[in-house]
C-alpha positions in Angstrom: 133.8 -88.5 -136.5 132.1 -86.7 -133.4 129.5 -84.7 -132.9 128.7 -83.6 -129.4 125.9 -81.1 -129.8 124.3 -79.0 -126.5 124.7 -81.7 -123.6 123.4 -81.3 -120.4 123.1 -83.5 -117.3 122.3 -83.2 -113.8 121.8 -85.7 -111.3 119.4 -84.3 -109.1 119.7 -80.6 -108.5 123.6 -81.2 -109.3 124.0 -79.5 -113.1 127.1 -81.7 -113.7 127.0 -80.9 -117.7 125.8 -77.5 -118.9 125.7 -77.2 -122.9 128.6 -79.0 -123.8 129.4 -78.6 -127.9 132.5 -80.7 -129.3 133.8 -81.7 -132.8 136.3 -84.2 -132.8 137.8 -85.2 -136.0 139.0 -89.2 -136.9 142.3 -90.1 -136.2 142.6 -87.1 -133.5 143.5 -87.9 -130.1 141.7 -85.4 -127.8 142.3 -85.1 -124.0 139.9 -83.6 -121.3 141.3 -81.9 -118.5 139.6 -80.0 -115.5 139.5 -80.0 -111.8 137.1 -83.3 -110.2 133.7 -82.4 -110.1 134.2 -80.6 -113.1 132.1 -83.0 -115.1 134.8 -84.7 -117.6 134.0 -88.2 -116.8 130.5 -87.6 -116.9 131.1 -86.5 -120.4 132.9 -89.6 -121.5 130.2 -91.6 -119.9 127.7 -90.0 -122.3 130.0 -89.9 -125.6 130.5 -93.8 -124.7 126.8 -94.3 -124.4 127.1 -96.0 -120.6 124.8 -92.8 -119.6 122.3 -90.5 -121.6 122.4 -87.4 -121.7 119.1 -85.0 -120.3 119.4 -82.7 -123.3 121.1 -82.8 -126.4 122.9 -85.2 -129.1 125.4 -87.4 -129.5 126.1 -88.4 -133.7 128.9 -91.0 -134.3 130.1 -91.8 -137.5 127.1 -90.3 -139.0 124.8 -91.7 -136.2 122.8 -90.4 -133.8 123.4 -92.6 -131.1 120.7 -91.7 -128.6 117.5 -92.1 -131.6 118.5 -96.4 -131.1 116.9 -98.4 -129.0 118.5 -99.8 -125.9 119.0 -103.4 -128.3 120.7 -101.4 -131.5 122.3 -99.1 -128.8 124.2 -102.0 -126.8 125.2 -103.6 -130.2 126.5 -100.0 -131.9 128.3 -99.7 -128.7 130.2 -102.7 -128.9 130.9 -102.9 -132.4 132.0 -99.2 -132.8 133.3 -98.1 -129.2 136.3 -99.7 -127.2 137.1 -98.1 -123.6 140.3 -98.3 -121.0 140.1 -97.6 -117.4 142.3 -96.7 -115.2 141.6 -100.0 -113.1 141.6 -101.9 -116.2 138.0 -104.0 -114.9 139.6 -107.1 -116.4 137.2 -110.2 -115.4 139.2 -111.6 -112.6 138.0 -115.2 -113.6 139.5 -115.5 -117.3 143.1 -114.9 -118.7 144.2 -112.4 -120.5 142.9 -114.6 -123.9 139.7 -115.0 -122.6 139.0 -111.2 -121.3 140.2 -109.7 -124.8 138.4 -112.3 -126.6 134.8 -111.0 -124.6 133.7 -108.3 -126.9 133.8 -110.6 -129.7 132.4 -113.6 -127.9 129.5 -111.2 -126.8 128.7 -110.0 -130.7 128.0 -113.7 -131.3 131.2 -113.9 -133.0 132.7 -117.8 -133.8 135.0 -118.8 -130.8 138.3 -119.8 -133.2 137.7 -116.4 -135.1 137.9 -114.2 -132.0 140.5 -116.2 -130.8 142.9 -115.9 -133.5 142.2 -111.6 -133.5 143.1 -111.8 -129.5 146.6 -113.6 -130.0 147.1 -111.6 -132.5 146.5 -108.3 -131.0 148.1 -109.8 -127.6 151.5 -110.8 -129.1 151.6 -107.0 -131.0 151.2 -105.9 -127.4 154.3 -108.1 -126.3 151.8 -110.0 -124.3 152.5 -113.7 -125.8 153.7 -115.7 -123.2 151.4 -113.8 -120.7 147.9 -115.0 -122.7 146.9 -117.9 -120.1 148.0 -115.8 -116.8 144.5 -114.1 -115.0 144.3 -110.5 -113.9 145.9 -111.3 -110.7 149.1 -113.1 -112.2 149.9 -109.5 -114.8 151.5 -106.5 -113.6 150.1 -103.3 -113.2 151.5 -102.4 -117.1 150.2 -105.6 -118.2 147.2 -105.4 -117.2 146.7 -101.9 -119.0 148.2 -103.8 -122.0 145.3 -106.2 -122.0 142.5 -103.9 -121.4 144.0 -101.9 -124.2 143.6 -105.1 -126.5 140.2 -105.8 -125.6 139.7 -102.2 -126.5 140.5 -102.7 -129.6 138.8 -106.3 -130.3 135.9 -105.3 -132.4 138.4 -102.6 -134.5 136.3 -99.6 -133.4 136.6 -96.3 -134.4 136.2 -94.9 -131.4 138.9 -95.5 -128.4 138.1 -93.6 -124.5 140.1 -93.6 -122.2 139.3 -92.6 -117.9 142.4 -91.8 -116.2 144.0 -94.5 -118.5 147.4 -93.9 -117.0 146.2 -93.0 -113.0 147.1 -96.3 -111.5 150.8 -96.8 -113.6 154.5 -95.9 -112.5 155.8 -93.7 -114.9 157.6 -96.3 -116.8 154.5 -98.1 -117.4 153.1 -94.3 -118.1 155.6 -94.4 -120.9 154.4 -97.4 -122.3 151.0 -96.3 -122.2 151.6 -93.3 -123.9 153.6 -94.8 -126.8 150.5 -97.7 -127.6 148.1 -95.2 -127.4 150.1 -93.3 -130.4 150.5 -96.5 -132.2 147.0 -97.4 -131.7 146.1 -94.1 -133.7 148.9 -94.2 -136.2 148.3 -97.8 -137.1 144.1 -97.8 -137.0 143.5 -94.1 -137.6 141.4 -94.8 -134.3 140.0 -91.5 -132.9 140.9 -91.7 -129.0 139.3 -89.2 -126.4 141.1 -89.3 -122.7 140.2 -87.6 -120.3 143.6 -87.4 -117.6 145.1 -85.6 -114.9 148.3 -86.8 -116.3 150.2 -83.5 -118.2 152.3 -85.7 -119.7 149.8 -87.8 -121.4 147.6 -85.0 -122.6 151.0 -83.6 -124.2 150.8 -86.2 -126.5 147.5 -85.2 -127.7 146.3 -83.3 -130.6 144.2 -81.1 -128.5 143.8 -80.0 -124.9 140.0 -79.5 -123.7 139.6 -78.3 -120.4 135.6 -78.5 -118.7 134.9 -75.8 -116.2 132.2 -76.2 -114.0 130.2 -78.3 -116.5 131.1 -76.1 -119.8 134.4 -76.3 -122.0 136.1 -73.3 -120.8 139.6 -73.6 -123.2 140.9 -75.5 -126.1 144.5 -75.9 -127.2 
């Protein structure tokens, strides 16, 4: 599903990525571990096509993401890629509807269409009666919920996660971990996380850990 083939990246004389190489197969849920610094978000950055790479490629589901132009890049990155962070970004000026309905609405997609996908995938995520409140009306689980859907508006194949679980109380943590298995085991979605959290990385298929800009371990 991934190819991650010699990737390096500095900013300035910083060598933040030195020659990274990484296979990661669909429906595996892989997490990145390392110290800060150690170049793991930079990584996700470039696998999620928000940053390029210096050197080196980037081939998901069979394409090489870096030979499109910035257009067919944006477009292949919206279609194919859905991403959670740990401070969700939710658009503090729509509800819940309206911010998991945005990926969609952005493809060009018919309004009723992406609005019937959005309920749907809210009320899966126990989110029904919560679909009119804004960012500032949900909890901190609830919000994590929603980015979550909106992850998975466009059905992509590829799910990343940034400290996914960094701003949750371990209940919520819970929660987070369990969707992220049923968002695999239902979708076959391939998910990448990169975490401090042991517990969430124990749920993974395989442990990565980045050492000073190279993948040191796997398990």
């Amino acid at each position: 599903m991934i190819e991650i083939k010699d990737i390096w990246k500095s900013f300035g004389s910083l060598q933040v990525l030195k020659g990274v190489n990484l296979t990661v197969k669909k429906g595996e849920i892989v997490c990145i571990i390392g110290q800060s610094g150690a170049g793991k978000t930079t990584l996700l950055q470039i696998i999620g096509t928000l940053d390029k790479p210096d050197k080196g490629e980037i081939i998901i589901d069979n394409t090489n993401v870096f030979q499109l132009n910035d257009t067919a890049l944006a477009e292949f990155r919206n279609k194919h890629i859905g991403f959670i962070f740990q401070f969700h970004r939710l658009l503090p000026e729509f509800n819940a509807l309206e911010n998991v309905m945005m990926p969609a609405l952005i493809a060009g997609e018919p309004d009723k269409q992406a609005r019937q996908r959005a309920l749907s995938l809210l009320e899966n995520m126990g989110l029904k009666e919560r679909i009119t409140h804004k960012p500032n009306e949900l909890s901190g689980g609830e919000k994590q919920r929603v980015a979550a859907a909106r992850a998975m508006m466009m059905q992509p194949s590829v799910i990343l996660a940034d400290e996914p679980s960094g701003s949750l109380d371990s209940r919520n943590k819970k929660e987070l971990h369990h969707l992220l298995l049923e968002m695999r085991d239902k979708y076959n979605q391939t998910i990448i996380i990169v975490t401090h959290d042991h517990e969430l990385a124990a749920i993974s298929d395989r442990i990565i850990e980045i050492k000073d800009g190279q993948i040191k371990e796997e398990a």
